[in-house]
Each structure stands twice: as C-alpha cells, then as structure tokens.
N, C-alpha and C positions, 0 to 999 in steps of 0.2 A: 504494500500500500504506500501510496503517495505520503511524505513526510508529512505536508502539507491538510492532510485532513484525520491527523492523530487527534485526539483530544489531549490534555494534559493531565497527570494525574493530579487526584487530589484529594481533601477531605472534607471540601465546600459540599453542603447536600444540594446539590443541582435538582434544579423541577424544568419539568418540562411542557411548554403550554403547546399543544396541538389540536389543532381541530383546521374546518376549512377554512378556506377567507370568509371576513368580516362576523366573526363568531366571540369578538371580544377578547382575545389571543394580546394585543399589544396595553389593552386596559390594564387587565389585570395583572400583567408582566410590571407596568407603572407602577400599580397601587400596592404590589408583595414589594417590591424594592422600596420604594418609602418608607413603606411600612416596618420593614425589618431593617431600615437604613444601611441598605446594601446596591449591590450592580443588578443591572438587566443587560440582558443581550436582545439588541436590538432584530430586526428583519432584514439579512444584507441584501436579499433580492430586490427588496419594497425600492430604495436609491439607485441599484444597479438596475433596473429595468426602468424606471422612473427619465433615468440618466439615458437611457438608451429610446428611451419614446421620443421624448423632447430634443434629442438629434436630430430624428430621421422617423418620426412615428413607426420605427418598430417594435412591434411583438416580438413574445419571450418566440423561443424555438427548443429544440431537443439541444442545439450544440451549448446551449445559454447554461444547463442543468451542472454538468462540473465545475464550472466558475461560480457557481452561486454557491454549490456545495466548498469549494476551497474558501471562498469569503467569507459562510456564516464562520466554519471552523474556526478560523483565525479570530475572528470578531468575537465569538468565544471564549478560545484561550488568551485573547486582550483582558477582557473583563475578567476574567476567572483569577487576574492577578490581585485586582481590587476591591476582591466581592471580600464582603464581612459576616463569615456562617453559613451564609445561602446562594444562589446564585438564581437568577430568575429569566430566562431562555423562551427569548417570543417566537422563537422557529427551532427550527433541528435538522439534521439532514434527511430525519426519517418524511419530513413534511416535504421536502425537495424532492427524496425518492417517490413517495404518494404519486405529487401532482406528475410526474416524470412517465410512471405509467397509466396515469387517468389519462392525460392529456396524450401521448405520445407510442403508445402501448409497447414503451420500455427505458429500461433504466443502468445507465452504464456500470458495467460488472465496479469499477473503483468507486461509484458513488454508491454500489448496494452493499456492498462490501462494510463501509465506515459505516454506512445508517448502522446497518446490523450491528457492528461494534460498539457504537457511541452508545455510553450506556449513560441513565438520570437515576436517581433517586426515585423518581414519579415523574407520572405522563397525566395530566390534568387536561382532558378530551370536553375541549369548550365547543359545550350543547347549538345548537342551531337555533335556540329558544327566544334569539335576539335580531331586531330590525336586521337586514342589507343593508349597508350604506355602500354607493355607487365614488367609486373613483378610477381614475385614469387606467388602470393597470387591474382590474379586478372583472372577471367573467360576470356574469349573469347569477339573479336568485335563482335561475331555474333549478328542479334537479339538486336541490343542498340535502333534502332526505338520503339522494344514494350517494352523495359526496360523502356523508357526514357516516355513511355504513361501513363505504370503502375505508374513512380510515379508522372507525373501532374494529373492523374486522384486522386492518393490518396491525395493530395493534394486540389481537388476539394470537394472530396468527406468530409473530416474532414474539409471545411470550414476554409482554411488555408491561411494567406495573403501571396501570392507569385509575386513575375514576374520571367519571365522569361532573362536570361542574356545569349546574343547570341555575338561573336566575337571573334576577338585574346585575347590575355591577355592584351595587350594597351587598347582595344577599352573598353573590360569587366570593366576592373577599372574604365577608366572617365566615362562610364554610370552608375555602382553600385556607386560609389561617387558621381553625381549629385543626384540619386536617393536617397542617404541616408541623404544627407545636406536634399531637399526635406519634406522626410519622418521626419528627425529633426524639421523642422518647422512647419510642419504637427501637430508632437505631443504635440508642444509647443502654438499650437493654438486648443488643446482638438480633433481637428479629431483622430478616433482611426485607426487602421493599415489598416482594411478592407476598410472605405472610402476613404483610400490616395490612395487603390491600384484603387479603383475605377475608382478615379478622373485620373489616372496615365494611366488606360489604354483606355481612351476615351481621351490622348493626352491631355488634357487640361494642363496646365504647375500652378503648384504650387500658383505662383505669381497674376499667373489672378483670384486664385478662393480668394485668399484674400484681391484685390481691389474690387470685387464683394461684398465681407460682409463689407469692409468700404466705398463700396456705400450703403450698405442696411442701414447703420447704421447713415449715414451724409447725405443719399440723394444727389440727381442728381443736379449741379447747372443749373441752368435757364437760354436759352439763354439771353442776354439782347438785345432788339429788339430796334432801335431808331426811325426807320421809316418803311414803307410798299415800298418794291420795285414797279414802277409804269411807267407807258408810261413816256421815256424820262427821267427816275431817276431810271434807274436801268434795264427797261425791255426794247428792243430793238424794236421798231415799224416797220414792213416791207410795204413797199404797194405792190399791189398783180404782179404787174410789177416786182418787185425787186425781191419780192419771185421766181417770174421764171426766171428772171438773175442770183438767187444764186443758183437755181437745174439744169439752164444749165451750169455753172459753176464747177458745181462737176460731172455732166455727159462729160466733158470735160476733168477732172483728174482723174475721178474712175477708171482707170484702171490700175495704177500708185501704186494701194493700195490693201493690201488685206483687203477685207471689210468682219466683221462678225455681224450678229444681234444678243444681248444676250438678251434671256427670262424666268426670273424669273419664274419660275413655280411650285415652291415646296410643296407640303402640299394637304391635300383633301379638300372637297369645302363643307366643314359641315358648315361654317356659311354663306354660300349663299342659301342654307337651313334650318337657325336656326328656324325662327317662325314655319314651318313646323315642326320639330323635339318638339316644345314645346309644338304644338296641337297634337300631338299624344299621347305624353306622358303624357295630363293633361284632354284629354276631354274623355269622354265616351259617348259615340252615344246610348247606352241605357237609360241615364239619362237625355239627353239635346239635344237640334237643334245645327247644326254650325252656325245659327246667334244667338243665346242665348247666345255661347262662345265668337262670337266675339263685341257682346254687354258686354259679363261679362269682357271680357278683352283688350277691347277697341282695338280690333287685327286689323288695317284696313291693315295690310299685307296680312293677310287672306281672307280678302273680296273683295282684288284687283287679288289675286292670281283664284280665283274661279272666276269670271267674265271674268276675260281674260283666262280662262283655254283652251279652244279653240282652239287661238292663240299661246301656245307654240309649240316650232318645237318639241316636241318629244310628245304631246298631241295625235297624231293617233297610235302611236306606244304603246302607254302605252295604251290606250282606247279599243287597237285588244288586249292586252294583256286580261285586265280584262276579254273580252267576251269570251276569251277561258276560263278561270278559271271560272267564272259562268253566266255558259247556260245562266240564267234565267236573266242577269243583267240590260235588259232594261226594265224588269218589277220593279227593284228595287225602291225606292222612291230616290228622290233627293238628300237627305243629303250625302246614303248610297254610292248613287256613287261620289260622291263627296268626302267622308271619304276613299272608299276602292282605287282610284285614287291616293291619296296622301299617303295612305299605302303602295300601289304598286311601285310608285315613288321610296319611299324611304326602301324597305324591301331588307336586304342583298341576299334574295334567289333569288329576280328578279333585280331589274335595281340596289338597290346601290345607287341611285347618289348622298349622303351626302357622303359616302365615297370613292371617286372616284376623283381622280385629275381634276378640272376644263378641263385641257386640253382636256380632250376627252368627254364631255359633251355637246350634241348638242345645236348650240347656234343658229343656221341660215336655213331657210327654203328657201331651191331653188326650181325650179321649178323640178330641174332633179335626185334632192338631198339634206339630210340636210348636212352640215358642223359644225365642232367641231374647238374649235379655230385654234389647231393644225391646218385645213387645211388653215386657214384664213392667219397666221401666215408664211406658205409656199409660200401661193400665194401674201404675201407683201414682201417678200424675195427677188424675181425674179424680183417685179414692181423696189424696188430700194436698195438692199442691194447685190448687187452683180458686178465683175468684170472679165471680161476675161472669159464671160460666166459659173462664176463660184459663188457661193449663199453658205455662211456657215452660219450654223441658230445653234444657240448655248442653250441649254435647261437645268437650275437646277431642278430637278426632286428630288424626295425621291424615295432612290432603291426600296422601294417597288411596286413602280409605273410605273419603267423603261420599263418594256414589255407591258404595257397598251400603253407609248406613242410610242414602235416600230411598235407594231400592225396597231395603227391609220396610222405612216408615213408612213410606210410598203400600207396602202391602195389608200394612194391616192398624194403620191411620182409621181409617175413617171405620173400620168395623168395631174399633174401641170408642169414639166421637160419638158414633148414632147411638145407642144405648145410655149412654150416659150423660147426653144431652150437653155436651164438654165441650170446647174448641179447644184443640192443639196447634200451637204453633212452637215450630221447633227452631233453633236457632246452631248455629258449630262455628267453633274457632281453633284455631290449630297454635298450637306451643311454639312461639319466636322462636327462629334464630339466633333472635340477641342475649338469650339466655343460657347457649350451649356453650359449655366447657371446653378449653384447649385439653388435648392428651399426654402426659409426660410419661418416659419410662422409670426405670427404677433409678436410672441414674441423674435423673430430674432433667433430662434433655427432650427439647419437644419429639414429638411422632409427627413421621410423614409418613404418606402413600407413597407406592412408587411412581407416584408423578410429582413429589417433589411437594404433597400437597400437606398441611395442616390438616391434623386427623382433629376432628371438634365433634363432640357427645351430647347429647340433649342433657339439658342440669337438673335433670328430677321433676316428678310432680308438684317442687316448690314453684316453679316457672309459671304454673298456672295460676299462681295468687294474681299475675298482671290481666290474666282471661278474667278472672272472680272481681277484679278492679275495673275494666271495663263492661261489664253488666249493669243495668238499669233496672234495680228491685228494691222493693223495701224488707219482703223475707225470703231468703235462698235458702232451699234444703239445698246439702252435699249428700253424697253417696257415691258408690264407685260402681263403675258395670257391672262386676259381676257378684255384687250385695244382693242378689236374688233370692226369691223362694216361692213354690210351685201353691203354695195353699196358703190358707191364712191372711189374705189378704187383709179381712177386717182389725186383725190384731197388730198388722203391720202399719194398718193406719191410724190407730188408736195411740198409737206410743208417737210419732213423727206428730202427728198432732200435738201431745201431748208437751212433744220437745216447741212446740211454733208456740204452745199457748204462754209456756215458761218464759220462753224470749220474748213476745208482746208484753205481757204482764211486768216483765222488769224493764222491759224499754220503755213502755211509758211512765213506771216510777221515777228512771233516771231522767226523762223529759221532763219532766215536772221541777224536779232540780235544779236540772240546768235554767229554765224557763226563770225561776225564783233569781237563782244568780243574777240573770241578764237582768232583770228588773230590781236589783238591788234591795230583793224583802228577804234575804238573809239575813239572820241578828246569830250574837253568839250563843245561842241556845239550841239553834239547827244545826250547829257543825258537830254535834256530840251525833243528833241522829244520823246525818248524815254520815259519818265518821261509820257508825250500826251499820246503818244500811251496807256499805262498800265493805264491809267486813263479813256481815251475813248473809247476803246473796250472790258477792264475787269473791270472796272469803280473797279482799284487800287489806293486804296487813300496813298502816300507816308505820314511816321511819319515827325512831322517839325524837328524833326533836322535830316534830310536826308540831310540841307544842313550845314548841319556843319563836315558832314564827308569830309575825304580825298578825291580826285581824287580815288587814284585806290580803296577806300571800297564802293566809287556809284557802281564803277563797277559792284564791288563783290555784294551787295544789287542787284541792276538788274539784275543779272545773277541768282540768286538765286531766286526773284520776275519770270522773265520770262523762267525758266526751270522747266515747271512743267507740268502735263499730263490737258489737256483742256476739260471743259465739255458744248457743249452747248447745254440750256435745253429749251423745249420748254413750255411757260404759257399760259396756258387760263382763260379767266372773271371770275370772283370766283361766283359762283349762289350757294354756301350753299353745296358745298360738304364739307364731313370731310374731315380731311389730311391737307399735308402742305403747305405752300406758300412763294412766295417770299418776301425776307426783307432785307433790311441794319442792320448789326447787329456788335455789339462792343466785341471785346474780352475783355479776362485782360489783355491785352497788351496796352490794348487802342486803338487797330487797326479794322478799319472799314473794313468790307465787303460783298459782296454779300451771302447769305446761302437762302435754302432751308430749314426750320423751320417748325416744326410738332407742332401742339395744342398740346401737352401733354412735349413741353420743357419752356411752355410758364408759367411763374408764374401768374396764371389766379387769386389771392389774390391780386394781384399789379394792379391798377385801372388804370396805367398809360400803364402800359405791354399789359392788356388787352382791352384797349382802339385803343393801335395799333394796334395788331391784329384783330382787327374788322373793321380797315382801311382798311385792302388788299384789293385791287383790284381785282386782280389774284390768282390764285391756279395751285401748279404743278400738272400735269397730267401723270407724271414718264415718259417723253417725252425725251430720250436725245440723245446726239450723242457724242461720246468720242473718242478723240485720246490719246493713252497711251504709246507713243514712243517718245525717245527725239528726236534731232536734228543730233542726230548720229546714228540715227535709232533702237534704243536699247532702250529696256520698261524700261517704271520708275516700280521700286518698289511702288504698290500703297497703299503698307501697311505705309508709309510712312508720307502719308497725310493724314492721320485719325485724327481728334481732339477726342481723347480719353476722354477725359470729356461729352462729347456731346451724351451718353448713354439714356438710360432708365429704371425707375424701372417698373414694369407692375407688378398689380395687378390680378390675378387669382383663381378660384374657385375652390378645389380637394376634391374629395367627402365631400360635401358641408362647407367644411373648407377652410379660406382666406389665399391666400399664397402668395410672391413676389419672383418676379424672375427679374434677369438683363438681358436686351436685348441691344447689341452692338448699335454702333451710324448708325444711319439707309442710307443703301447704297445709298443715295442720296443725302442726306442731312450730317450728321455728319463724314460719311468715306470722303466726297470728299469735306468737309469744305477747306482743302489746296490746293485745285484745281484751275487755273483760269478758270473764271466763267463768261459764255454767258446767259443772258436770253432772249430768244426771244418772241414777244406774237403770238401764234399761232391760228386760229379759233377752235371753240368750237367742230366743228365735227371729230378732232383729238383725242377727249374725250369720251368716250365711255363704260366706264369698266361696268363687270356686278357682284357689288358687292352681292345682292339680286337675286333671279331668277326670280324678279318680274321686273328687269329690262331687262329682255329679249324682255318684250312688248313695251320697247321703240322703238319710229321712227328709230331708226338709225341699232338695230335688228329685222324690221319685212320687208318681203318682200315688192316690188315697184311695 
C-alpha cells in the first residue's frame, strides 16, 4: 500500500461520521469537536471538487476517487497531531470507497485496500431523517433510502462498529455524546468497539454491565435471615369464615377497580422435560433395557414417568401417533414402545414438547377435552379477576412463542366468555433485552460465540418487574403458568379473592393516612396508631430513634413508610419444595423486614443462616395480589423499590464449559423487597405447579 494512505497510529479514540451526502455528517463532526475541545477532520473532497467545478464546471469522475482518498488520509493524520482525547472524522475513505462503487460500479484495489484497513473506534451512520440541502457538488434527494442501505449494509458487511444516529442536530449531539462518554468507558474497561456496540444495541446501558463484572468479581451478598416468618410472626392466619368475609369483601368493591391477572410465562418447558432429554441422548436401546438404565443411573424419574404413562392427558394422542408411523407397533417389545413414545414426545418433527412454551402443553384430561394451562388460566380469570364484566389476563411470552399462545386463546376464548357472560381481553409483552446478562467464565473473562460475538442470558424473572411496571391496574393477581389445577375451581377462587379482599381493605386504610397527612389533621396522638397500624398489618418495625425525630420528620418517615405499592402474598406449609420462603430478614440498615428469600441468597457455609432456613414453616407458592397505584391514583414507579443488591450469580453449563451469568433480584422477592408486605397462609391446594411432567400424575392434575 501507498505510504501515503496509512493512517497513523494512535491512542486518540477516533469516530467516524458516515452516512450519504447532506445527512448532517459535517454538523455534528462541529458540534463533538467543541464540545470535547478537540480537532475534526474536515471533507477533503467537498474543496477539491468544489476547486475543480469553479475551473472548468467539472464533475467528480472514477480517476478523481484516489486523490481524494490520499487527501482525506493526510488531512487526517494532520489533525490527528492536534486532537485532544478524541478525534472527530466528517469522511473516511470507506465513504470514498461507497460512493466509488455506487457511482462508478468500482473501486480501485489501493483505495479498497486502506478503507478496509483504516480502522475508528465507531462509525456513527447519520440517518436520512434530515432536510437535503442543495449545493454545487451534491447529486439529487432522489433515491437516499437505497443510498443510505448501500452504506449500512457496507458497513455490515466489513464488520464495522457502527450505530446509527437519528434526530435534529440537538437531539444527535446528546445521544452521540452519551454514546461516546459510554464507549470511553467501555474502552477503559478492555471491551473493544464491537462489544460496546453490542451491549449498546440490546439497550443495556453501560453502567449495568459493569456492576454485573463487580458482582462476578465480589459476589452477591447474602441475605441475612434472623428468623422464619410463621403463624402469628409474620404470616397472617385466616379461618375459613374470615376467608369468605374477605372475598365477599372485594366482591363488594371489585368493580371500583380495574382488575388484571399477570402470568409469567416466558421460556420453553425443556426442563420439565430434562430427564427425558438425558435418556435419549445417553441410552441406546440396542445395547441395554430401560431398566438397566434406570438401574445404571438411579433415574427413578424415569421409572415413574413409564408406569404412569397411561395417565398422561396427551398419552392417546401420542400413542394414535406412533400407530400411524409403525403399522406393526403392537407387535413391538416393551422397551421399544416405550423408547419410541418418549422419542415421539419429544422429536421436533412431531409434538416438540421440550420446546414448546409450557403454556400450550396439555396438562388436564376432561371428559369432553384436554386443557392447556392457557385454558385453565382463562377460566380463573372470569371465576375472580374481573370487573364490570370485564377479565384482563396479562401474558410475558418470548416473541417467538407469541402465535403459539394466540392460536391456543384464539381456541377456546370465546367458549369460556359465553357462559360466563365475561369479556376477555388479553394483553403479552416479552422480557427486554436490556435486562440480559453478559457471560463470564471461570476465569472472569467474557464468553464469545465463534463469531467473535458477546454470549448475553436473559437476567431472570426479576426483568419482569419492568412488564409489572408498565401495566395499567389498580389490583394485579400474579401467578405462574403452570400454578394449575384440574378441579376445585370454586376453592381456588375463594382464597385469591380472599388474598384481593386483604389488599383493598389495607389499601384503603393506608389511603386514609396518607389523605390525613396531605391535609395536615395529623396531631401527635395519630402517630402512636399509626406507628400500630404499620407494625400490625405490615409487621413494620420502626428504627429507635424514630423517637427522637421532630414532629413534622415522623410525618415525613410515615409518609414515606406508608406510600408504597402493596403486595399480598399468599404461603403454604413448606413439604420440601425448592424455592423461596418467608423470613424476617435484617438489612445494613439495620432495619427489619418481611422478604421472600430464595435458597440460593442464603449463605448455606453459615451454620447459623442455615439452621434458619431449615426452620421455615412455609414456602411461597408465587401467590400474590398487588396494588401498584398511590392514593392519588397514579402508579408508583416500581423500579423504585428494587433492593438492587439482592441479585444473583447463577452458575451454567455452555458447550460443556462453566460459565456465570447475573440474574436481576427475582420479581418477588428482591424487586418488591421495598414493598409493604402481607403474608397470608393459604391451603396447600392453591399449590400446584408442574415443575416435572411427572407431576402431571398428581391428584390435583388427574381427573375426578
């Protein structure tokens, strides 16, 4: 290569502003140089062909294209002596090469040579969003859509770190300026240009992915747990009387509210399928029995799964399947249908159902039909999550999944509606981007794909607190898909009621409060009750020197303590499920209170930590009911009350290398840690989930 079109090295972070003509390219090259009180590199073509009209009115040409390319270079490494930190580049040679084969349909081997070479920091691809303005030397608007394609595509194509910059010239500068402080820190923390752009257009913001590496690095602290929440210290005991005074209670104000039910449902149901998925991929039915396997591998998943094969609701459906695929299959030996059953299950070409959204996975044998949670899910809707004849059923879904769950509702919508004289409106939003985790390995260095790419995780069902934030209700039941159960409907609405009548009743006590406050008819003879009240309904333990404040900062303390969005959750007996439960738990504040604690925040090394938690009584069963509107009827921000510490690192497996990834504080526990907080104890038959497909065969999923 020609001397003459080197770049010089350096350690200025160079940007590069590219797009077509008149797209605002030399503005903003101004306005970053100012700004950062540094050099631009001016257009050398703009004078050299300018220089070349006003001669002899000639147009550019193909021979014009290596002289402009030698002239930016130089005018480059001119500036590039003077720049201070930054360097800010209104052209490039890649923009030379561009117009070289739009214009000429080709581009001399020494000028495509240097483009490809000359390397920036960032390529800041300025949008077409902006007037033409008409000058001597500048083509036609026509045609800037496939001007402006040709060069994001070359751009794609050379593997080049760009975004794209869309707006006025205000709005371009504060975004190119947060982007390049950003990208500064970025570089200053070894990410190189391609990862920042990554991280940058999957929304995640700069600042999250470097608390993420100094939690990989410091680890998650540990709740500190002092007691097990427990009948009458902490968990709310109802008798069964009371229970139906607090659901005829909100059957009496439901329709005062717009009520929605939100359900978690994201992701495919591969590990409700795992042991399945491991015998197929480890056993060979020409070497061995399937009780030899489940002897060699002590599978008694598998030996429960085959015994009750039967009894699953989709077992005739998959059973007519095989017969059609081999005639001959009842002459088969045992094993074989049993091997080619569980093949069939789970083969992408027939049923899928390890990757298949739980939602639409038959869970229930009726007599007239089977049911998928989804329908389950509609028909609890109508029993007690609706008002004014009106039922919003609220679904985080993964877009890939979205038309799977219209299909199902699509079916069996309207034969749940007419009977019930309900309206269902259904509503899905799918878990950001900007919430997913970078990957580290063991040795805290990032994970790439073999395309060099940033391996990034979805960060838990904490991410959904931003879906639960954006919802328009005054009471939200939660629940997870596959909380189902085949009977009992009436008893299943009697308690969720039961949990909405609890939450009204104490949200309008607290409105009352607050209401007093704003009106100034607090005297110091209300702050002892109220003091009661926040201690006996949200069992809020005041710091001791609450009484050494002023008059008016109690106020401010209680106004603060009782403005807050309300969660009450419903607990059941703890019988050895995993997951989380209730506890009294100590911040570093020193301040006491109620949370929802997951085994895995619990420093199980600490004999004393772990001694508690083997106290619980109860276990949550993601039972809850939420109001998320103040007293002026306006939503709290619920990004607000997230204890941001209250994370987790999660351990995972990527082609069979250990990785860590950071998952948000989990939407029940760590996002609504600032929440005031109900627990109620509810019965067991409220509990139900089908983690396994082995618990499909449970009493509470088989027909009656």
């Amino acid at each position: 290569m020609e001397k003459d079109l080197r770049q010089q090295k350096t350690n200025i972070i160079k940007i590069a502003l590219f797009g077509p003509e008149s797209t605002g390219k030399t503005t903003l090259a101004k306005q970053l140089a100012d700004y950062y009180e540094t050099e631009w590199v001016p257009e050398f073509a703009r004078d050299y062909l300018q220089e070349k009209w006003e001669e002899n009115q000639h147009i550019c040409v193909a021979d014009d294209m290596l002289p402009i390319a030698y002239g930016q270079t130089a005018l480059e490494n001119e500036k590039l002596a003077n720049a201070n930190r930054y360097l800010f580049c209104d052209t490039n040679l890649m923009v030379t090469k561009v117009f070289s084969e739009m214009y000429y349909g080709f581009c001399d081997p020494l000028l495509n040579e240097a483009a490809l070479k000359h390397e920036y920091d960032l390529f800041f691809l300025t949008d077409i969003d902006v007037p033409w303005e008409k000058d001597d030397i500048r083509d036609t608007p026509e045609g800037r859509e496939t001007v402006f394609s040709a060069f994001k595509q070359t751009l794609i194509d050379t593997k080049k770190p760009f975004i794209i910059l869309s707006g006025n010239k205000e709005t371009r500068l504060e975004k190119a300026t947060a982007i390049i402080e950003n990208l500064t820190i970025a570089k200053e923390n070894d990410f190189s240009s391609n990862d920042f752009v990554q991280i940058y257009n999957r929304g995640i913001s700069f600042d999250a992915i470097l608390k993420q590496l100094k939690s990989f690095k410091k680890g998650i602290a540990k709740s500190n747990l002092i007691r097990p929440a427990t009948i009458s210290d902490g968990i709310l005991n109802l008798s069964e009387n009371e229970f139906q005074q607090k659901a005829l209670f909100f059957d009496q104000q439901k329709d005062k509210f717009k009520i929605k039910k939100f359900v978690p449902a994201s992701g495919a149901a591969t590990r409700m399928y795992k042991f399945l998925i491991a015998f197929l991929n480890d056993f060979d039915i020409t070497k061995e029995t399937i009780n030899a396997y489940i002897n060699r591998k002590n599978d008694k998943e598998l030996a429960i799964f085959i015994v009750g094969m039967e009894k699953f609701p989709f077992f005739e459906t998959v059973d007519k399947k095989l017969r059609e695929i081999y005639p001959e299959f009842e002459t088969l030996e045992r094993d074989y249908k049993n091997y080619y059953f569980i093949k069939l299950l789970l083969s992408p070409e027939y049923f899928n159902s390890a990757n298949k959204p739980k939602a639409v996975l038959p869970f229930h044998q009726y007599d007239t039909h089977i049911a998928n949670p989804i329908e389950e899910h509609l028909n609890e809707c109508v029993h007690y999550a609706s008002s004014k004849n009106v039922s919003n059923l609220h679904f985080t879904v993964s877009e890939i999944h979205q038309s799977l769950f219209e299909i199902a509702v699509d079916e069996i919508k309207e034969k749940i509606e007419k009977p019930s004289g309900i309206k269902i409106d259904i509503g899905y939003s799918y878990q950001s981007k900007s919430t997913d985790s970078i990957t580290i390995d063991i040795k805290n260095k990032l994970v790439k794909d073999k395309n060099d790419n940033l391996v990034f995780r979805p960060g838990g069902h904490g991410a959904l607190i931003e879906n639960l934030n954006n919802l328009d209700a005054d009471v939200i039941f939660i629940k997870n898909i596959d909380n189902v159960i085949q009977n009992h409907i009436d008893q299943i609405t009697l308690y969720k009621k039961a949990l909405a009548g609890v939450l009204v009743e104490m949200q309008q006590n607290v409105f009352e409060y607050l209401r007093l406050i704003d009106q100034e008819k607090i005297k110091e003879d209300n702050i002892e009750e109220i003091l009661l009240f926040l201690e006996k309904s949200f069992s809020v333990e005041m710091t001791a020197d609450f009484n050494k404040f002023t008059f008016e900062n109690k106020i401010s303390k209680l106004k603060e303590l009782l403005d807050r969005p309300i969660r009450v959750c419903g607990m059941v007996k703890n019988e050895g499920e995993p997951g989380g439960g209730p506890f009294w738990v100590m911040n570093k504040k020193g301040i006491k209170s109620l949370q929802i604690v997951e085994t895995s925040q619990v420093d199980l090394e600490d004999k004393k930590q772990k001694k508690i938690l083997a106290e619980a009584t109860h276990f949550n069963p993601v039972d809850l009911v939420c109001g998320i509107k103040n007293y002026k009827d306006e939503k709290f921000n619920l990004l607000k009350y997230v204890d941001q510490e209250a994370g987790f690192i999660v351990e995972k497996s990527v082609d069979g290398k250990s990785v860590k990834n950071y998952e948000l504080p989990g939407l029940w526990n760590g996002s609504m840690a600032n929440w005031l907080t109900i627990f109620v104890a509810v019965p067991l038959i409220t509990f139900n989930p089908v983690k396994t497909v082995n618990d499909l065969l449970k009493a509470a999923h088989q027909p009656q």
